[in-house]
PAFI-369447 format. One line per field, with one value per residue: x, y, z of N, C-alpha, C in turn; residue in one letter. Coordinates in steps of 0.02 Angstrom, whole numbers. Atoms other than C-alpha are relative to their C-alpha. Layout:
N
n.east = (X:...)
n.north = (Y:...)
n.up = (Z:...)
ca.east = (X:...)
ca.north = (Y:...)
ca.up = (Z:...)
c.east = (X:...)
c.north = (Y:...)
c.up = (Z:...)
koldren = (a:...)
END
This chain:
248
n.east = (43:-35:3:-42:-74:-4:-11:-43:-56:7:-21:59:-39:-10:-58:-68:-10:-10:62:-18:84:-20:-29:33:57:34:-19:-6:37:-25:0:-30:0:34:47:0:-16:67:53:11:10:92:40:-23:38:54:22:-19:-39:-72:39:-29:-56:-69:-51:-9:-75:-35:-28:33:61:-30:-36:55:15:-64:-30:-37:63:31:72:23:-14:31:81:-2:30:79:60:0:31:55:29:14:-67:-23:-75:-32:-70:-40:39:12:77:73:76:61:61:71:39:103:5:-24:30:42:-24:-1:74:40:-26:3:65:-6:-27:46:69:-20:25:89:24:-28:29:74:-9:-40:26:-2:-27:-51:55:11:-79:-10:33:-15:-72:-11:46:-42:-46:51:7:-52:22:56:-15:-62:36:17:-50:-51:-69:15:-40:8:48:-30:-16:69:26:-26:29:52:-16:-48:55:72:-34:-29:55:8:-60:-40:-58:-21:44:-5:-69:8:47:-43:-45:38:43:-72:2:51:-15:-47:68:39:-27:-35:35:46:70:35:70:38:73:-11:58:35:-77:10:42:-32:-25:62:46:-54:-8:73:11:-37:47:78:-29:41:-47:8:-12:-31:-36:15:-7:-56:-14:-2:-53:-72:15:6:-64:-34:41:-31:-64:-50:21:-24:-46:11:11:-67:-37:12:-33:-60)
n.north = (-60:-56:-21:32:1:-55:-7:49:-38:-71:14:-72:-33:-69:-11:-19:71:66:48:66:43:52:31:12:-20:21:91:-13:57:12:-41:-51:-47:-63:-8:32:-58:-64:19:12:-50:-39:27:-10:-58:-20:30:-48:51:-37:-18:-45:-28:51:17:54:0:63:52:31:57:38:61:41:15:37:-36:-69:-41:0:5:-26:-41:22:-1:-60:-31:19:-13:-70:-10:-8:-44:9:-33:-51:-18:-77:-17:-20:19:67:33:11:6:-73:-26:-22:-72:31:-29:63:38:-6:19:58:24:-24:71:62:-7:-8:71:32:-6:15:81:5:7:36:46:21:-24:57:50:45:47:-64:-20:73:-5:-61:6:38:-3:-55:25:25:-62:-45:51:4:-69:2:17:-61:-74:35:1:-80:-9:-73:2:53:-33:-42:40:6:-49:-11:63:-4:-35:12:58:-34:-22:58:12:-17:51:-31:-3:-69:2:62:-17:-65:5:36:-41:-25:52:-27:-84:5:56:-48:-85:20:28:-40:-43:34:3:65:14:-22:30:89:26:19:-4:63:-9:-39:0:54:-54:-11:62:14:-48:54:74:-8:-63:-53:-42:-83:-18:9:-47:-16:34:-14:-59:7:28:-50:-49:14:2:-66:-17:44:40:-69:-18:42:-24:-84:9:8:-48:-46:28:0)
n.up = (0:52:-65:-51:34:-8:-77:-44:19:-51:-55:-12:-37:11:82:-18:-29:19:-6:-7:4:-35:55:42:2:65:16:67:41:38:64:-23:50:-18:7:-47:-68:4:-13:-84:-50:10:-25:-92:1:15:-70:-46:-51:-8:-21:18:-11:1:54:35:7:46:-12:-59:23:34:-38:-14:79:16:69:23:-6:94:2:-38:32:57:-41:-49:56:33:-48:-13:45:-17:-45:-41:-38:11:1:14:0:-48:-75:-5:40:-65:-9:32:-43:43:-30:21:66:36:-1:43:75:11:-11:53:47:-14:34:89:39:14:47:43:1:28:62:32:-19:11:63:16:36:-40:-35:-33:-60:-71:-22:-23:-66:-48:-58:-52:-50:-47:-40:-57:-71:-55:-42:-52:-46:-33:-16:-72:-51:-2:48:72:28:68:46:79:66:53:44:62:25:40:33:47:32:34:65:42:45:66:60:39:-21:-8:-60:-79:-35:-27:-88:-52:-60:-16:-58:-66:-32:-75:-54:-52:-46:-59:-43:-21:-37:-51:20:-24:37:-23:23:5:-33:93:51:46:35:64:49:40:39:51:22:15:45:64:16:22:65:3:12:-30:-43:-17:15:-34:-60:29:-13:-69:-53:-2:-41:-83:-22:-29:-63:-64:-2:-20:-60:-34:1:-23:-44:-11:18:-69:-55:6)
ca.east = (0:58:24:124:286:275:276:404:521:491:558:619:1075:1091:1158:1334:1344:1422:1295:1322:1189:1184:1298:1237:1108:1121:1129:1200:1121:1291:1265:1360:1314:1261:1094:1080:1154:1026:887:927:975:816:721:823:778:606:593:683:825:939:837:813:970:1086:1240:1287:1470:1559:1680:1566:1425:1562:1642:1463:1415:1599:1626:1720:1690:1657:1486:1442:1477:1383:1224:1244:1219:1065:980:1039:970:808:785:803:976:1072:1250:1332:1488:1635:1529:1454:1278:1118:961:817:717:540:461:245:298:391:266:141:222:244:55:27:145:74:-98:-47:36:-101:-239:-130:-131:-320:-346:-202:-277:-468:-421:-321:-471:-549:-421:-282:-442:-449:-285:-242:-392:-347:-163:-249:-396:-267:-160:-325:-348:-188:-223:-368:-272:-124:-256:-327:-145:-87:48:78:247:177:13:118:186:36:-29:100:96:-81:-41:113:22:-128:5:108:-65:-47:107:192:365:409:259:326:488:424:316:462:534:376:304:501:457:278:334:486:302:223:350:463:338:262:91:-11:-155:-278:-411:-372:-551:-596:-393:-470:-640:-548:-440:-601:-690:-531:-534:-731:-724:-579:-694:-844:-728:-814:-685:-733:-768:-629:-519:-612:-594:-394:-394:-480:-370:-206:-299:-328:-162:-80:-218:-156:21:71:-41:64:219:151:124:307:378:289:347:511)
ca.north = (0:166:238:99:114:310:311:176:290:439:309:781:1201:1365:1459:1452:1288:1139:992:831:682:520:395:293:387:358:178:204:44:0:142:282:401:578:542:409:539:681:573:518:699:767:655:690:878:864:744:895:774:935:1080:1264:1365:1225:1202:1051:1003:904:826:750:685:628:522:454:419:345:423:546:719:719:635:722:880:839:799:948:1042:959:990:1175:1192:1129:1245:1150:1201:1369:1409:1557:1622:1576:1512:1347:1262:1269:1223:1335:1441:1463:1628:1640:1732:1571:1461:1546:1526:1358:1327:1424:1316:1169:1212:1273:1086:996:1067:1056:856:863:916:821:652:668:695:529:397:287:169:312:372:192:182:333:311:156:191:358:265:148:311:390:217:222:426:383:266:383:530:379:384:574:534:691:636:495:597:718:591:525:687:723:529:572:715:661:484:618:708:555:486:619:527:681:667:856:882:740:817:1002:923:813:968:1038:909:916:1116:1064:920:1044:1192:1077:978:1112:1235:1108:1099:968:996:1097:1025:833:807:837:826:626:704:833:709:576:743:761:576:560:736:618:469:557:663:803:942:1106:1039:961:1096:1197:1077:1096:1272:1269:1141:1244:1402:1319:1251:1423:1488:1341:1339:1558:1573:1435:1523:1705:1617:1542:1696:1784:1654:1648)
ca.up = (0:-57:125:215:105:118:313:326:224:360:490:949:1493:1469:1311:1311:1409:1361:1319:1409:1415:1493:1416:1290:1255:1064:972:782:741:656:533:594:431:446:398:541:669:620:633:819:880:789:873:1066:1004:972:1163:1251:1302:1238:1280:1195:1199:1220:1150:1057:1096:953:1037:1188:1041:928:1085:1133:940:942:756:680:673:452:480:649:582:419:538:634:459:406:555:550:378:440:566:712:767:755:705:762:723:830:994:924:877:991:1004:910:1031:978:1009:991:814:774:840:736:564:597:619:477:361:436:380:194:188:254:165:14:58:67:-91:-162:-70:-115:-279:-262:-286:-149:-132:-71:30:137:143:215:359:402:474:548:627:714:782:843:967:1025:1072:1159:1263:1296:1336:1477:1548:1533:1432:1354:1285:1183:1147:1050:953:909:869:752:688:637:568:462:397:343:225:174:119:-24:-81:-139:-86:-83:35:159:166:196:355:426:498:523:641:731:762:850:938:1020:1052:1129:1244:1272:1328:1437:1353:1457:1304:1394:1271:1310:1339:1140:1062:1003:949:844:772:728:662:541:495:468:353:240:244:190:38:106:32:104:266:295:239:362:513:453:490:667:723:683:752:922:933:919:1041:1157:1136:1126:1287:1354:1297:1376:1534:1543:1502:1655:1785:1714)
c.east = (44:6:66:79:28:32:70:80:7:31:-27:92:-8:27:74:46:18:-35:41:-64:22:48:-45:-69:-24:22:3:-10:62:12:21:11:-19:-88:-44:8:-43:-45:-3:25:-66:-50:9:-20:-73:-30:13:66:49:-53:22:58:59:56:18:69:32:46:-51:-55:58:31:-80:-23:63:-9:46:-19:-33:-76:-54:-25:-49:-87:-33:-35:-55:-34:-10:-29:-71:-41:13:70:26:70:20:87:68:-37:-31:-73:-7:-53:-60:-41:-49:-29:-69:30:29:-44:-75:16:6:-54:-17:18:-33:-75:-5:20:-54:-52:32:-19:-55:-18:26:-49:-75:-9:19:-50:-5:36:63:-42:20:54:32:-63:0:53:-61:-69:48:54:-54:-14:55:30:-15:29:58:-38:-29:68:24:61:12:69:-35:-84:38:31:-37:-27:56:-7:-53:9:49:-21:-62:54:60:-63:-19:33:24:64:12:-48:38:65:16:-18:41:28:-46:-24:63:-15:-70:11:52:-52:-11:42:43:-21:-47:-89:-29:-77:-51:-63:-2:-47:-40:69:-41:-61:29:37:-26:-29:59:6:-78:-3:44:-46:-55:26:-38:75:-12:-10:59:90:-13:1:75:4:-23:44:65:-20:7:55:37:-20:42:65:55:-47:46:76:16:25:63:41:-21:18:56:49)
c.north = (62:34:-21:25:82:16:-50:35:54:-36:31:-2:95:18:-7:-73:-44:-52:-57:-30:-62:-57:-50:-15:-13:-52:26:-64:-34:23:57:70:39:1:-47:46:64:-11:-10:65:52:-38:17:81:29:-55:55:-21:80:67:86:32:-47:-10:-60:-2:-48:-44:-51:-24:-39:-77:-48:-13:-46:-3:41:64:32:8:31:62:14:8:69:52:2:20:88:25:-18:39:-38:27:65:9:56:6:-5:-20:-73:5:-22:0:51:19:22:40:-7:46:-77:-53:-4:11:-49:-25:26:-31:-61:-11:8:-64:-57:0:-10:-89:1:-3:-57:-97:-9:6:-76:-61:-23:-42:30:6:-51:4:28:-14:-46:4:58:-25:-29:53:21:-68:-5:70:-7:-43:33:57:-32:20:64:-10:52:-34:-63:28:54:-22:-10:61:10:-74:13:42:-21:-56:40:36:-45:-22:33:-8:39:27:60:31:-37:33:56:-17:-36:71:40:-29:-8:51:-30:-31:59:51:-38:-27:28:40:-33:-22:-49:10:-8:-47:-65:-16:-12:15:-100:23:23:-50:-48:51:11:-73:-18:48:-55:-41:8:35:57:70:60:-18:-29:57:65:-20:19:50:29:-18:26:48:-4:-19:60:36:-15:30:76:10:-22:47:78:-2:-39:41:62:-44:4:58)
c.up = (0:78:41:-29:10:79:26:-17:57:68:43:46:-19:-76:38:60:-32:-1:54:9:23:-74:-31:-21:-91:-45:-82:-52:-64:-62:11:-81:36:8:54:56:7:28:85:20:-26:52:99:4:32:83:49:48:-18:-18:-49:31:1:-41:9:1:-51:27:57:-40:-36:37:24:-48:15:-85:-17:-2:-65:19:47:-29:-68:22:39:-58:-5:57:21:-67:0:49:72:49:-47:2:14:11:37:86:-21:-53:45:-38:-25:56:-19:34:-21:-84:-47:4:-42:-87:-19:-7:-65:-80:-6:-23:-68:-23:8:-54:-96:-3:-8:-51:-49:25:-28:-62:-32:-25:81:46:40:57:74:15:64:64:37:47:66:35:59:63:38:62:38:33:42:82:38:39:62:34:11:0:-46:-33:-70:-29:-42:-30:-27:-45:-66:-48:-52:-61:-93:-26:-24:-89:-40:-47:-87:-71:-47:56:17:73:82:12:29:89:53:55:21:63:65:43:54:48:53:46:36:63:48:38:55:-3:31:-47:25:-12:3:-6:-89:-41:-49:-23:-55:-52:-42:-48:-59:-59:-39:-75:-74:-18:-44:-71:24:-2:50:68:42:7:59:82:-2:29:84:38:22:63:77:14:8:41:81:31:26:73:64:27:32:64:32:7:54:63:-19:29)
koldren = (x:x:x:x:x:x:x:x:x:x:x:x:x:x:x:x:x:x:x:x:x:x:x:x:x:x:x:x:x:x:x:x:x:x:x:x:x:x:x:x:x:x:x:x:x:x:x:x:x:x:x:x:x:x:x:x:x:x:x:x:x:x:x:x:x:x:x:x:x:x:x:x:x:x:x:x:x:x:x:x:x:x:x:x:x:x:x:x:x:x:x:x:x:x:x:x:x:x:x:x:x:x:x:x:x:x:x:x:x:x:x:x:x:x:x:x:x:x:x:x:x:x:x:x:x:x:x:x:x:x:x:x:x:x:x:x:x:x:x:x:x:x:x:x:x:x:x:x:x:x:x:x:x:x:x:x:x:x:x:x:x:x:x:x:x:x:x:x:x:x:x:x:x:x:x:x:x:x:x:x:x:x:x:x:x:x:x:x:x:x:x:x:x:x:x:x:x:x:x:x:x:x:x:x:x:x:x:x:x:x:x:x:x:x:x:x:x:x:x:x:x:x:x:x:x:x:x:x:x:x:x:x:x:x:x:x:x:x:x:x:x:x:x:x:x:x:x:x)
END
C-alpha cells in the first residue's frame, strides 16, 4: 500500500553551556552516517533530552556516537538547515528557541501543507482514501489510550503521527519532506513549553472529526476543520508560551 511504504520511508542548559547527556544515550544501529546521526538527535531535540538554547558540543557527541567528526559535523548541518539548530559564528551550535511569532508561522505552514494534502488526497481515488484512514484510525486508538494515561509525551507523538500519515497519504514526496521538519518544530512547542493539552477532553474528537471529514470526501469541510485545528493550537500553545515567560 502506497500509504504503508510512504511512512516507513519517514522512519524531537543554558546558552553558552556545554551539552552533556547520559551515556549511551544514542545507538547508531551499526550505521554511523550523517543521515543516521541527524535522525537520532532530531528526534532527542524534538523529546527535550537537549533543551532550547543548548549548545551542542562536538567533541562529547562525537565520543558518545563513537565516530568521527566528518559525519557528525555533516548531521549537525542538516539539522541546522532545517531549522532545528542554530549556528553562530565563533561560539558553536544550539538548540532553536521558539518565540509565539515562530510558533505561529509554523502553524501556519502546517496548515498550507495539510490542506494542500487534502486536496491532493481526495483527488487521489478511494483506494488512497482507505488507505490513508486506516493507518490514521489505528493512531486515533492508540491517542485515546495515551489521553486515559496522561501521557503527554507519547500523545504528542501520536498527534504528530496522525498528522504526518494524513500528508504522506498524499504521496507527494516534496510535501513529506516540507512536514518532517515541520512536525520536529511542533513536537519541540508543545514539549518544550510544557503543554499538558488543555483541550485533552476533545484533542481525540478533533482528530475523529478530521478523519470522518476524509472518509466522507467532504472537501470544504474538511479543509475547514484543518484550519480550526491549527488556530486552536496556536491559541493553546502562545498562551502557554506568555504564561512561561511571566513566571520565568
Amino acid at each position: 500500500m502506497l500509504i504503508v511504504g510512504i511512512l516507513l520511508q519517514l522512519g524531537v542548559e543554558d546558552e553558552g553551556m556545554s551539552m552533556t547527556a547520559p551515556e549511551g544515550l544514542f545507538v547508531l544501529e551499526g550505521r554511523p552516517t550523517a543521515q543516521v546521526i541527524a535522525d537520532q538527535l532530531r528526534e532527542q531535540i524534538v523529546q527535550g533530552v537537549f533543551r532550547p538554547g543548548q549548545q551542542l558540543n562536538e567533541s562529547v557527541l562525537s565520543g558518545q556516537l563513537r565516530t568521527s567528526r566528518g559525519p557528525l559535523r555533516e548531521a549537525l548541518q542538516r539539522l541546522a538547515q532545517e531549522g532545528l539548530l542554530v549556528s553562530h559564528r565563533n561560539r558553536g551550535v544550539f538548540v532553536l528557541e521558539l518565540s509565539t511569532d515562530d510558533i505561529k508561522e509554523i502553524y501556519a505552514v502546517r496548515e498550507a501543507v495539510e490542506s494542500a494534502a487534502a486536496n491532493i488526497l481526495l483527488d487521489a481515488g478511494q483506494e488512497q482514501i482507505k488507505d490513508t484512514c486506516q493507518v490514521l484510525k489505528k493512531i486515533i486508538k492508540d491517542m485515546a489510550k495515551q489521553v486515559a494515561r496522561s501521557d503527554w509525551q507519547a500523545i504528542a507523538r501520536l498527534d504528530m503521527e496522525f498528522h504526518t500519515a494524513f500528508v504522506a497519504g498524499a504521496g507527494n514526496t516534496r510535501l513529506i519532506r516540507i512536514y518532517k521538519t515541520l512536525a520536529a518544530e511542533s513536537r519541540m512547542c508543545i514539549l518544550n513549553l510544557e503543554v499538558s493539552y488543555p483541550r485533552v477532553d476533545v484533542l481525540v474528537q478533533e482528530h475523529q472529526t478530521l478523519l470522518d471529514l476524509l472518509e466522507a470526501g467532504d472537501t470544504a469541510g474538511l479543509l475547514s476543520a484543518i484550519k480550526r485545528h491549527m488556530q486552536k493550537a496556536v491559541e493553546d500553545l502562545t498562551a502557554s508560551a506568555q504564561n512561561k515567560e511571566i513566571t520565568a
